[in-house]
N, C-alpha and C positions, 0 to 999 in steps of 0.2 A: 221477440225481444233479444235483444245482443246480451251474451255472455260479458262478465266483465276481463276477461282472458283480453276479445276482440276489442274492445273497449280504448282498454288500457295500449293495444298494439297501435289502433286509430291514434290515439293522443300522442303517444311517442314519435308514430312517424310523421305528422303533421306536425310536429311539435308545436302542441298547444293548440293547434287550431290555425299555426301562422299558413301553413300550405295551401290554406283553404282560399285564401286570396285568390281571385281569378283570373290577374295580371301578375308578370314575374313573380310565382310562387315563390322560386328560387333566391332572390332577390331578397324577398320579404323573412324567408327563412333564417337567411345572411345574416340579416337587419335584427332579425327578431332575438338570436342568441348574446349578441354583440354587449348588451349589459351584464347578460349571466356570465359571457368571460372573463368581463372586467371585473366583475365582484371574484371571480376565485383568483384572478392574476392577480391583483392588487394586494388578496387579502394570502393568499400560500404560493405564490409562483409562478414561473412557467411549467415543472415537475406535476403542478397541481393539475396545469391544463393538459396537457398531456395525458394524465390517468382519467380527466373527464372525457375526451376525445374517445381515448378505448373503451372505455366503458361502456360508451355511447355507440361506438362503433359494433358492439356484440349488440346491445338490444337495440340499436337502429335496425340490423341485419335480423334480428327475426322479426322485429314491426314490419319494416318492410316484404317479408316475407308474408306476414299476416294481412296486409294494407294490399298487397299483389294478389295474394286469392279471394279477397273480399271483391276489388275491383275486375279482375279478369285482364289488366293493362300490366306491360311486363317493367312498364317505368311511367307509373303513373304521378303526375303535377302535382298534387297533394302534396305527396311523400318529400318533407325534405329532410328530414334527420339527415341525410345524408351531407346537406348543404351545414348545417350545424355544425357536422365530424368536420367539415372538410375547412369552417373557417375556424376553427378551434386549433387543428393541425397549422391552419397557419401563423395563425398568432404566438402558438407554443414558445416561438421561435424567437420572439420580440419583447422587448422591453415595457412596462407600460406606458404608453401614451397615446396621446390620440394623435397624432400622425403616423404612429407604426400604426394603428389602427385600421386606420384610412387606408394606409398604404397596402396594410394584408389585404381588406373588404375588397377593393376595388382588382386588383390581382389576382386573389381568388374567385371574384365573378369572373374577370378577363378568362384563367386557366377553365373555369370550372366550364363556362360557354364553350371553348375552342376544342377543349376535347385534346391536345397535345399528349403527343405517344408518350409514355404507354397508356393513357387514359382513354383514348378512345380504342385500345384493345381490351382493357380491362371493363369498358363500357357492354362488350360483346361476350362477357364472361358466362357460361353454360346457367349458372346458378343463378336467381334472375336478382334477388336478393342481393346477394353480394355483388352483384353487376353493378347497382345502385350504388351501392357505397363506397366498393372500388376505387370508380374515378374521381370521388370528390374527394377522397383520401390524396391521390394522386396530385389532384389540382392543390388539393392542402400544402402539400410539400413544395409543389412549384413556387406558391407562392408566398409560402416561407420564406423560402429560399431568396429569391427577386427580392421579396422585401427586407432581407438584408442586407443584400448586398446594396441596395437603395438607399437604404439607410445610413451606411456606413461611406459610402462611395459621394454622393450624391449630397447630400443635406448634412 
């Protein structure tokens, strides 16, 4: 019988169960926080998403650590809290709507797939935990970033 310790670190880092999916976990991860950001942007900010992202980002990084010795895989499918941090960093950045939405989601799959420096060095980081969340922090910011300037330039 599993402790509710491993439990709880299982649930975090699948968040919810969305990992569990057995096509584009990652994707489905994306997809799955996309209304809980909108409920904290909407209702306290971008400041608001920001302190969810960190927050998320420490106990994503010990789920995933927890989620990595349960499985014995150093970046296991499952796991996407990572992909959570990483589309919450990008949205941070954006006004509410659902074309900054779009425009993050879609950008930060692009970034989060491609792996762009420094994410695919931080993907190879000693810690295997923090390897995982790393680069989708990374890709976060990419695509922050793109999607402002998208925004502002472009539409």
């Amino acid at each position: 019988m599993m402790d509710v310790r491993r439990t709880f670190a299982i649930v975090v880092a699948t968040f919810f169960g969305a990992g569990k999916f057995r096509y584009a976990s990652g994707t489905t991860g994306s997809l799955a926080v996309l209304p809980v950001i909108w409920m904290i942007h909407s209702t306290f900010g971008n400041s608001a998403v920001v302190v969810f992202a960190v927050l998320l980002f420490f106990l994503g990084t010990w789920a995933s650590r927890i989620y990595i010795e349960i499985s014995g895989d150093k970046d296991p499918k499952p796991v996407v809290i990572d992909e959570v941090v990483g589309q919450a960093i990008a949205i941070s950045f954006l006004p509410v709507s659902a074309v900054a939405y779009i425009a993050a989601f879609f950008l930060f799959r692009f970034f989060d797939v491609t792996k762009v420096w420094p994410a695919n060095w931080a993907e190879r980081h000693p810690n295997q935990a923090l390897a995982v969340m790393l680069d989708d922090v990374i890709a976060g910011l990419y695509a922050g970033g793109v999607s402002v300037l998208i925004l502002e330039f472009l539409l």
